[in-house]
N, C-alpha and C positions, 0 to 999 in steps of 0.2 A: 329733383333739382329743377328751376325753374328755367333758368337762360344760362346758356354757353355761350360768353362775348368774346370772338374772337378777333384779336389785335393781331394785322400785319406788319413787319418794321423793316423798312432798309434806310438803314443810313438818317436816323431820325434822335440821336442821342439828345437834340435839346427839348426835343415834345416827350418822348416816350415816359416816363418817368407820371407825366398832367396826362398821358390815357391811361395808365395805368390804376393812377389814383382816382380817375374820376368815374372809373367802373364800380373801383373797394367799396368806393361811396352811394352807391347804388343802394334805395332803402326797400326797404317791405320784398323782398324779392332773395332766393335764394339762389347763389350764381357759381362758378368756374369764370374763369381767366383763361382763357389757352394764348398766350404771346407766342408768335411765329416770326422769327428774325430769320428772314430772305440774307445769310449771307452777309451780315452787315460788316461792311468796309470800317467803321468808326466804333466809338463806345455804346452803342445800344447794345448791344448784348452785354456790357456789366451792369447799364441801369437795369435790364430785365435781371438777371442772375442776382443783382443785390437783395430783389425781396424777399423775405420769410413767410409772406401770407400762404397759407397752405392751400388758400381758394386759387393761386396763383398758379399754372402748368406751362414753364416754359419750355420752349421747342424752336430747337436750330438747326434748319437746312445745312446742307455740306455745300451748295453751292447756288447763286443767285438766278430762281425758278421764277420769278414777276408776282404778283398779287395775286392773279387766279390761284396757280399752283399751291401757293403759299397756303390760302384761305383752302380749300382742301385737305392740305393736308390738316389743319387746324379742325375740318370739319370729322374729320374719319376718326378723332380720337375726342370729339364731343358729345356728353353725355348728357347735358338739360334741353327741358321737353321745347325750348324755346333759343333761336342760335339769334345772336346782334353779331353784326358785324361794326366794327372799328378802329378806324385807319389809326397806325403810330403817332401820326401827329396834330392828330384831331382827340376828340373828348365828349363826353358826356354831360351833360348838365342834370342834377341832384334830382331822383324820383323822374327817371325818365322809362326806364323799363318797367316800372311798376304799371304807370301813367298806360302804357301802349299795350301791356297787358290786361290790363279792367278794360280798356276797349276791345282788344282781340275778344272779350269773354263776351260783350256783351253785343257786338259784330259776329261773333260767329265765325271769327276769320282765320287766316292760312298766316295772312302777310298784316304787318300794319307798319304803316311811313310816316312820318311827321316832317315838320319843315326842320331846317337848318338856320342855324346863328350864324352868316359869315364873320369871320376875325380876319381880317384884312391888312397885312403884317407893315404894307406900303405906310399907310394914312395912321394904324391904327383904331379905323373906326369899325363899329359891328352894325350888321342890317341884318334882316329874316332874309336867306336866299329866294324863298319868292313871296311877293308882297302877301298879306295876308288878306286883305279885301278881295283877292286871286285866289288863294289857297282857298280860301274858308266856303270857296263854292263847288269844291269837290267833294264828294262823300266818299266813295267806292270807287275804286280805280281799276279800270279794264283794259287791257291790251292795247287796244283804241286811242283810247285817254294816255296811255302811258307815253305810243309812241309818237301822238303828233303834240304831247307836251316835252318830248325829246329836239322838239321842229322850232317852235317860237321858245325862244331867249324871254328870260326876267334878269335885270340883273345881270346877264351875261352867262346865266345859271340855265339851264332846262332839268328837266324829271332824271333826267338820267344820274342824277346826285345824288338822289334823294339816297338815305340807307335803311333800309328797310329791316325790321326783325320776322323771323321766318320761323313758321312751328315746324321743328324738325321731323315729326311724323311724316306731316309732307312729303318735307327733301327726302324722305328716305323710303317712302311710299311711291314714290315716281323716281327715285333711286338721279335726283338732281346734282349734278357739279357744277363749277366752275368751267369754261372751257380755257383750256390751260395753251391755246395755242392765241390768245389774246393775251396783250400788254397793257392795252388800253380798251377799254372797253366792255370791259369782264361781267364788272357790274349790271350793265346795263342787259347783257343777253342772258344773265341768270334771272335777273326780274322778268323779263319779257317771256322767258321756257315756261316759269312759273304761273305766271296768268295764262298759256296759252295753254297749260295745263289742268287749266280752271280755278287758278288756288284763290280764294275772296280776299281783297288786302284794303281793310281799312284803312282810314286817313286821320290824325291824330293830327288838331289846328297845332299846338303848340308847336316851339321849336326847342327840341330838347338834345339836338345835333349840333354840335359844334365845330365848326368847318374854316380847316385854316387855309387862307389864302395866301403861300407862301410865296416869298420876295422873289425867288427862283424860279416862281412856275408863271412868272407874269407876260414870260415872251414866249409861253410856250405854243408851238404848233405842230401838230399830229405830221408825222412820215408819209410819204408813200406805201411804206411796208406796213405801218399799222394801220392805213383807212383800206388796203388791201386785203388784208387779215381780217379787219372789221366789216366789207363786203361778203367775204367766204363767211363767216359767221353767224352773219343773214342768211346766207341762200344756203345754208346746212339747215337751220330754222327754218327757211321756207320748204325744205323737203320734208320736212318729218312732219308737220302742222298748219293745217288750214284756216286760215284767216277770214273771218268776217269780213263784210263790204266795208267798214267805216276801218277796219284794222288794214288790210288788204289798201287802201287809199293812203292812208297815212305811210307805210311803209314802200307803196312806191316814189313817193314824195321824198321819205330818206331817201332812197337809192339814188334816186336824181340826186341830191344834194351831194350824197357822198361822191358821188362822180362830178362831180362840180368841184368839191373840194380836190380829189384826186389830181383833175387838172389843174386847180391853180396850183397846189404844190411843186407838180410837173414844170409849171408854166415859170414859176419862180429860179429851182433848180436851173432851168438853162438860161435866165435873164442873168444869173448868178455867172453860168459859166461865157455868157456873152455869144453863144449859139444859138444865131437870131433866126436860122431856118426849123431849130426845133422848137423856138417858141412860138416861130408863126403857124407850122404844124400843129402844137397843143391848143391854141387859140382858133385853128377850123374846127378842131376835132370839136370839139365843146364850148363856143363863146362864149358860155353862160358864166364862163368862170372869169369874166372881166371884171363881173359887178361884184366881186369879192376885193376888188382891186383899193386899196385905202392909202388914203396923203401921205404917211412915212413911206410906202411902196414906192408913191408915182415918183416920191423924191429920188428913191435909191435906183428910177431905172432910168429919171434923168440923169443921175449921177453917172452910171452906166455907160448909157451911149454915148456922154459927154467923153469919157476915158476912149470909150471907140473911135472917137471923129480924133 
């Protein structure tokens, strides 16, 4: 069998149904299905259960484990020589594994990634998540590349979206998972294990990813607990693997960043709670994290002390 695509779902009953179909439709290519419904609170588990396709393997958690988890366990019962991953409420676009396959053959490669369609649920309009005059000058992506294209924003997108398909031999030759103590972030430290485990990951110009920007994730912004989690993450990867000089730069540059953002999250929290000795505390610890500071903020902390005075 050629690719095992595995779809994770929570709480996605109005996509699930367009990822599902848009794998069936997958040409020149021999596949598995394995749908992983995380526990879904709504009806995604009857869209997945309604279908009859026998390429289809569905699988349902007892209790809601995050995406890592999830995509694990989707992977321990995958059997093609070739695993895609994708999201429940994202999709496929027609001869896309095919497409990224003749290039894995003819690259030589572990991993290969192509860009993304973003679907933009606000406006409605779709653009390549990263420009293509951008993309089209990467060939081969390496640890380096991967993570200081994690650093500058296109779009508001970095590498760390990208979704990559991954020869299972591989994963299971370096015996790779998920780290299942991420929420957010999962994706990115499986890619990152991978290349520092040498794997070759072609770049595929097309966009054959289709990436929904839903109405709901527009004001989202990472925890405490997850850029926490997501620091531990890193320095487990920095014990077990040595970094080159240009990889080794780039990843202390996240670090600083993540701790940048760590503070302003911090720094937000007690503007919130109006405990002005612990913001001025989080603002010595790291001023760096003023310049994250943006006009809806500065309004809501004039707002603030306005209610103070």
């Amino acid at each position: 069998m050629d690719v095992s695509v595995i779809i994770t779902a929570y709480n996605v009953e109005r996509y699930i149904r367009r990822a599902i179909e848009s794998a069936l439709r997958q040409q020149n290519v021999t596949l598995e299905i394995i749908v992983v419904d995380d526990a879904s609170t709504d009806g995604t588990w009857n869209h997945i259960s309604a279908h009859s396709d026998p390429r289809i393997k569905p699988l349902r958690l007892k209790a809601n484990t995050g995406p890592a988890a999830a995509r694990n366990a989707g992977l321990a019962v995958a059997t093609g020589n070739w695993i895609a991953i994708l999201d429940g409420d994202d999709a496929f676009e027609p001869g896309r594994l095919a497409r990224c396959l003749t290039l894995a053959a003819r690259q030589n490669a572990d991993i290969v990634v192509d860009n993304l369609m973003v679907n933009r649920e606000t406006d409605g309009k779709a653009f390549p998540m990263f420009p293509p005059e951008i993309f089209s000058k990467l060939d081969l992506l390496d640890a380096a590349i991967f993570i200081k294209g994690t650093l500058s924003k296109q779009n508001n997108y970095t590498l760390g979206y990208v979704k990559p398909i991954f020869s299972h031999h591989f994963l299971k030759q370096h015996r790779l998972s998920y780290d299942s103590e991420l929420r957010i972030g999962e994706d990115y430290q499986f890619m990152l294990e991978a290349l520092l485990l040498g794997a070759r990951c072609a770049i595929e110009q097309t966009a054959g990813y289709y990436y929904t920007a839903r109405t709901s994730s527009i004001s989202y912004r990472l925890s405490r607990d997850n850029i926490t989690r997501i620091m531990q993450a890193d320095a487990r990867l920095l014990a077990r693997y040595t970094l080159d000089n240009a990889a080794a730069m780039a990843q202390a540059k996240r670090t600083r960043l993540l701790k940048k953002e760590y503070a302003y999250t911090q720094l937000i929290e007690t503007l919130k709670k109006k405990d002005w000795y612990g913001s001025i505390k989080t603002i010595l610890s790291n001023p760096a994290c003023l310049w994250l500071m943006h006009r809806p903020l500065n309004i809501r902390i004039k707002r603030l002390y306005h209610c103070h005075e």
